[in-house]
C-alpha positions, -999 to +999 in steps of 0.1 A: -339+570-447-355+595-419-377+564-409-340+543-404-323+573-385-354+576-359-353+539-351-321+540-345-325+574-322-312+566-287-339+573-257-325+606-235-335+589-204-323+548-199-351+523-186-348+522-146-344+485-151-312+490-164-296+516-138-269+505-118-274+512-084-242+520-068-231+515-025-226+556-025-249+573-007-251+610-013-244+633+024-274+639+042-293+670+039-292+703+059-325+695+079-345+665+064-375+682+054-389+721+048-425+734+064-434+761+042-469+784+040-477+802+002-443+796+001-424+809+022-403+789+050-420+783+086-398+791+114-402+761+137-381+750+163-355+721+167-364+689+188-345+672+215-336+638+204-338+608+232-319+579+236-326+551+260-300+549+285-298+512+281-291+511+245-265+492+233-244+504+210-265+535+203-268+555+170-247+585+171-265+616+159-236+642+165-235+650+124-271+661+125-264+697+141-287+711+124-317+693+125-321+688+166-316+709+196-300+687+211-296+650+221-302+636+254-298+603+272-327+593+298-344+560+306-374+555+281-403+532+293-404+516+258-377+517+228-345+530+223-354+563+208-375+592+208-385+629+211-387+645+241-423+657+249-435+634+224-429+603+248-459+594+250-469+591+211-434+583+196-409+552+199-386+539+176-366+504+181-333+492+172-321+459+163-290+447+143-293+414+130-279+389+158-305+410+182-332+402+158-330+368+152-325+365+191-355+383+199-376+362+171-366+333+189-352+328+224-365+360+236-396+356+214-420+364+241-409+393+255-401+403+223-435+404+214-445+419+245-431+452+233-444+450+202-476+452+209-468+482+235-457+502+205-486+491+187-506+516+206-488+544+200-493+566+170-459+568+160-437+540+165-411+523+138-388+490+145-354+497+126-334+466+115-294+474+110-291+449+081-302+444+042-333+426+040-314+403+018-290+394+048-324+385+069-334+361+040-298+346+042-287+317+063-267+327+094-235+321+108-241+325+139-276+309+145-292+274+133-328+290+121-344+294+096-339+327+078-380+328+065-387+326+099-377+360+110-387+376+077-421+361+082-421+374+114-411+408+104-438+406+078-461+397+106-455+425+128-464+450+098-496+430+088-508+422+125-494+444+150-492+472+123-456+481+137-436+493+103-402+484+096-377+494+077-337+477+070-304+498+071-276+490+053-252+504+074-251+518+108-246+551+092-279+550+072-296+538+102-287+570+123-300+594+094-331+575+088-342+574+124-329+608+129-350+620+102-381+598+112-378+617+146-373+646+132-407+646+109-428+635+139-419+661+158-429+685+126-457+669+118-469+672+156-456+714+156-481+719+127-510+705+138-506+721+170-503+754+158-532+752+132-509+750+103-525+717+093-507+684+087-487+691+055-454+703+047-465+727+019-497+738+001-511+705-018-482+684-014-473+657+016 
């Protein structure tokens, strides 16, 4: 009998394989990340956010108050986004989907052009408005291949070593560059002041 009632026992935590993952993404935190020392909080400042003055349809960062000093609009030499006095070692670009597959193709040079430019710096991250299942999907509005720009994507990472991550909604794009930018700047603030490049004692 007690053998019966522990088979039949229900796990307290259900297999990850059968969560349902749901389109309703939580609101995003105060600031993105805490610096702390022995634990207690580090006091470091707020960065100025950059975007490109000849960004299309630009990410609005408005909501994120809290997390930069401000956010300014000024002609970048590469990208659409960054932080300013970090210039130099930061860029972050935009596409949405139809920008992609242009760039992949028609533009395909040029394209590639500045990908190796933000290949040399340190921090750099290509953000693509759109599901990575939508880039594997045929397209509506272009006769190509849809392996072709995932390959390509797949090739910047391996060759060029330029990361890239997919948004699923404008929304999510804003807070993940936001917070990307964010981190570099407090990354950069640590090691600067000697605090080393960690967030808190033995962690990331």
């Amino acid at each position: 009998m007690k053998d019966r009632l522990l088979r039949r026992r229900r796990p307290l935590i259900t297999s990850p394989l059968q969560w349902q993952m749901t389109a309703a993404p939580v609101p995003h935190p105060i600031i993105p990340v805490i610096a702390e020392r022995g634990g207690t909080q580090l006091q470091t400042p707020r960065p100025t956010l950059l975007v490109d003055t000849r960004e299309q349809n630009p990410f609005n960062f408005s909501r994120f108050k809290g997390w930069f000093a401000g956010v300014e609009k000024k002609p970048l030499s590469l990208g659409d986004y960054s932080i300013a006095g970090l210039e130099d070692v930061c860029v972050v670009e935009r596409k949405d989907l139809s920008d992609l597959v242009h760039s992949c193709t028609t533009d395909r040079g040029a394209f590639i052009h500045r990908l190796r430019l933000m290949a040399r710096y340190p921090h750099r991250l290509l953000v693509v408005t759109s599901t990575l299942s939508q880039i594997k999907s045929p397209y509506t509005h272009a006769n190509v291949d849809p392996n072709r720009i995932t390959q390509f994507l797949v090739a910047t990472l391996a060759g060029l070593q330029v990361p890239f991550i997919c948004s699923e909604t404008h929304e999510l794009g804003e807070e993940l560059v936001g917070s990307y930018l964010y981190q570099v700047h407090l990354y950069h603030w640590l090691e600067l002041n000697d605090c080393g490049r960690f967030l808190t004692d033995d962690d990331i």
